[in-house]
C-alpha positions as CSV (number, residue, x, y, z in Angstrom):
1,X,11.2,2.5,15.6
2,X,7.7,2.4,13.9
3,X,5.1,-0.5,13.9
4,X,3.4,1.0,11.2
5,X,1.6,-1.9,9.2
6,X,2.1,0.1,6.0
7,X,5.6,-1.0,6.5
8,X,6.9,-4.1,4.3
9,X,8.4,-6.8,6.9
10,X,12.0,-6.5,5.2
11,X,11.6,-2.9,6.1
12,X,10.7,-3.5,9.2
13,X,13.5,-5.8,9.9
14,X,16.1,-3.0,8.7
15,X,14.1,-0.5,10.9
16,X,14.2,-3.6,14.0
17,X,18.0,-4.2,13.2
18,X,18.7,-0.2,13.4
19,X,16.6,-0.3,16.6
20,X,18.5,-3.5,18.3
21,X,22.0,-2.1,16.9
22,X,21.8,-5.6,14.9
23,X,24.8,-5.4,11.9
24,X,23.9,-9.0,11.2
25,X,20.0,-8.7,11.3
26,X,20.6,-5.4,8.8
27,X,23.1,-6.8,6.1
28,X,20.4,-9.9,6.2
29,X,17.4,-8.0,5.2
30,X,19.0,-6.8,1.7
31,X,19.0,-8.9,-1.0
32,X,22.3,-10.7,-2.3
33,X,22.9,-7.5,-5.2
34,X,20.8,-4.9,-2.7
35,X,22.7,-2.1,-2.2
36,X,22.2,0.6,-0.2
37,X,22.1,4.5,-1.7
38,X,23.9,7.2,0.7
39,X,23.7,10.4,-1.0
40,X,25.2,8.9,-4.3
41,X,27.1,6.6,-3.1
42,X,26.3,3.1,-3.8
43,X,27.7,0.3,-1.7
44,X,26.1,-2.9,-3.0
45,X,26.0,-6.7,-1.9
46,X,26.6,-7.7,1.5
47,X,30.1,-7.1,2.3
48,X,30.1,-3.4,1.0
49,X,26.6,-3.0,3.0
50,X,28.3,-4.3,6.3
51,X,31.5,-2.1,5.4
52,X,29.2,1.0,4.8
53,X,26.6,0.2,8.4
54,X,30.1,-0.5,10.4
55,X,31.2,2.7,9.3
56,X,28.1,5.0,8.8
57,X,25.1,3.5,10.4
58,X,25.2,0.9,13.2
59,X,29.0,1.6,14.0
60,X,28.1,4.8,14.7
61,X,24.9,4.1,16.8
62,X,22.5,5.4,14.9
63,X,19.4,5.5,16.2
64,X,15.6,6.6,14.0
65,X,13.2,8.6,15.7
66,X,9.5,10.0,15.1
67,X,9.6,7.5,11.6
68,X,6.7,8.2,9.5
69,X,5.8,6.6,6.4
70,X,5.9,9.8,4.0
71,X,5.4,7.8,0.5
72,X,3.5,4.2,0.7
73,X,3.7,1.8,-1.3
74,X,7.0,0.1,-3.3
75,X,9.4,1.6,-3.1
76,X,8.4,2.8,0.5
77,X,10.0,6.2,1.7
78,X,10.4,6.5,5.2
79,X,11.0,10.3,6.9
80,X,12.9,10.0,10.2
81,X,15.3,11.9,13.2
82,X,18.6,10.3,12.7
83,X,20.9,10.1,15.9
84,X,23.8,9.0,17.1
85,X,27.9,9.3,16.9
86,X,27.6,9.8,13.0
87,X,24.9,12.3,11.1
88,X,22.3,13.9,12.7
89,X,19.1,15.5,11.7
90,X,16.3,14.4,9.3
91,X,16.6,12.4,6.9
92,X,14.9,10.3,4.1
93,X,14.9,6.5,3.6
94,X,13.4,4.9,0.3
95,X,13.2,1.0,0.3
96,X,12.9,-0.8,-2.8
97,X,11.5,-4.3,-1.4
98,X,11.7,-7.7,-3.8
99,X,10.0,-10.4,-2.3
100,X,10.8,-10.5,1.7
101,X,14.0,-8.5,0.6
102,X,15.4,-4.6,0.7
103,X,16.7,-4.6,-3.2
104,X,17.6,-1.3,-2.0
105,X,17.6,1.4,0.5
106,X,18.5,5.2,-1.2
107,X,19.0,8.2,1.5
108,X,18.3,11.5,0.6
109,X,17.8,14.7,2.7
């Protein structure tokens, strides 16, 4: 997990909720119509974010390593080691942050 203070804090809360395998904590950082971005697919609003992190992220015990901030600012982008029972390998995270919520969070390789 990264303390970086370039971080937003609704970042960092995903990033903390990742760390503390925290489904709750995750689907609470986005924003009511946030969605999150896999690759395409868009899964948007809490219920389709849980559905999606049950499946794909926390479900799976996903875990971020080495995360560096590759692109300050907002949206952020985050470059990190994922690991876990799902996908594996690097990976980028872009967070699109509203106030003191992810509007969005968009992977990409």
């Amino acid at each position: 997990m990264s303390t970086d203070a370039t971080l937003p804090p609704a970042v960092q809360r995903v990033l903390t909720a990742i760390d503390e395998q925290d489904n709750d904590a995750f689907v609470a950082s986005f924003a009511t119509d946030g969605y999150v971005d896999d690759w395409g697919r868009q899964f948007r609003g809490p219920e389709r974010i849980r559905s999606w992190s049950d499946n794909e992220l926390i479900g799976k015990r996903a875990t971020f390593s080495d995360v560096r901030v590759s692109t300050p600012g907002n949206p952020v982008t985050i470059t990190t080691q994922v690991g876990g029972d799902g996908y594996n390998g690097p990976s980028h995270f872009t967070f699109d942050v509203q106030g003191d919520l992810v509007a969005s969070m968009t992977i990409t390789a």
